[in-house]
N, C-alpha and C positions, 0 to 999 in steps of 0.2 A: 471293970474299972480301968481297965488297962487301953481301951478305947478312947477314953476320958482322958488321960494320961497323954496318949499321940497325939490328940489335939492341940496341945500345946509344945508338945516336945518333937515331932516326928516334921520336920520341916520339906521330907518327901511326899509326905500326903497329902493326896486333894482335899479330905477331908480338914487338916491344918488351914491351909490354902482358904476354902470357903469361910471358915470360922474367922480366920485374922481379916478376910473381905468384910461380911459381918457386922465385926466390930468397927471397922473402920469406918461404914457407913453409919454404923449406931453414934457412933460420937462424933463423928461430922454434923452430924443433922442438928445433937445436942448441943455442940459448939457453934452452928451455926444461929441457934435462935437469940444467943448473947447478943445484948444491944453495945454497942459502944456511941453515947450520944445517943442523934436516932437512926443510927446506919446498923441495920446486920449483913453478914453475907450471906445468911442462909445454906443453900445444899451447897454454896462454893466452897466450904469449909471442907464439903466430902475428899473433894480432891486435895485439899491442903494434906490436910489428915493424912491421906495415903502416902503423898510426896515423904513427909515426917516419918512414915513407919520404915518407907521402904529403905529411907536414910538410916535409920535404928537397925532393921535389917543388915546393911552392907557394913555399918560400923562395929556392929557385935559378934559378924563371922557366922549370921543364921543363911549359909548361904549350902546349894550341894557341891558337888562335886565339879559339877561344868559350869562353877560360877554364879550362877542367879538361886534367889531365893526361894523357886518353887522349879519343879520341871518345866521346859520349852512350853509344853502342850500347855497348861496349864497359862503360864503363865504371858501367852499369844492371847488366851482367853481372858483373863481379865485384862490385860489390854485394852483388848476394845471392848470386852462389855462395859469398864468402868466407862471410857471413851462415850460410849452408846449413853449409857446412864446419867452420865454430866450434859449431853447436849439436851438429852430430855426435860431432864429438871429446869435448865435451863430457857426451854423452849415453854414450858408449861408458867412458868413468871414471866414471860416476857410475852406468850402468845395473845392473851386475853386484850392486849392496847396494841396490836400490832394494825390492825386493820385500821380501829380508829385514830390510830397519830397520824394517816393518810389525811385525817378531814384536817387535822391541824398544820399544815405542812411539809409533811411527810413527802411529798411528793418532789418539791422542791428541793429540801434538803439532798433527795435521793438522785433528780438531776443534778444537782450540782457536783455529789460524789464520781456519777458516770462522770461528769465532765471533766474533773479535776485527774480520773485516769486516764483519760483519752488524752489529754495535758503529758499527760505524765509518757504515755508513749507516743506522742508528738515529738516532744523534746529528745527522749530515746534515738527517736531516726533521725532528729539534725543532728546529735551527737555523733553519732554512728559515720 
């Protein structure tokens, strides 16, 4: 039982670590399917979610010794896995109409953006 226990109470352990990841993903996803009107944010809420804890975290002192709330190693890794996991989801909503918004426009829109940076560091070098 005492395993059970560190879970929630041992803010050293990977083990804590994975568990509060977890959760953070479990109720992001759940808060994410909430309609407000007819808009959800869906997995964007993952990341909300973690921002929220990590704030709860710093404010209730669940931190170690060197400052952050899980060890370095640890805590480099969900970095970027979270990092990795948000462009995914991301990528996985958005991928399925990326090809066909080309036949709508897409193309266009997309030159115009090149063009509007190449503007953009046009005006750079007359400033300059």
């Amino acid at each position: 039982m005492d395993w059970f226990l560190s879970l929630f109470t041992n803010v050293n352990s990977s083990a804590h670590i994975i568990f509060i990841y977890a959760i953070v993903i479990a109720v992001g996803f759940q808060v994410g399917k909430i309609k407000i009107g007819s808009i959800a944010l869906g997995s964007t809420f993952v990341l909300f979610i973690g921002i929220i804890l990590g704030h709860i975290y710093h404010c209730f002192g669940l931190e170690t010794t060197d400052g952050y709330a899980c060890p370095a190693a640890t805590l480099n890794f969900i970095q970027d896995f979270g990092l990795i996991l948000f462009v995914y989801c991301i990528g996985l909503q958005v991928g399925p109409g990326f090809f066909s918004s080309f036949k709508k426009g897409g193309v266009r829109l997309n030159m115009m953006a090149a063009g509007l940076i190449l503007l953009n560091v046009a005006v750079m070098f007359v400033l300059y």
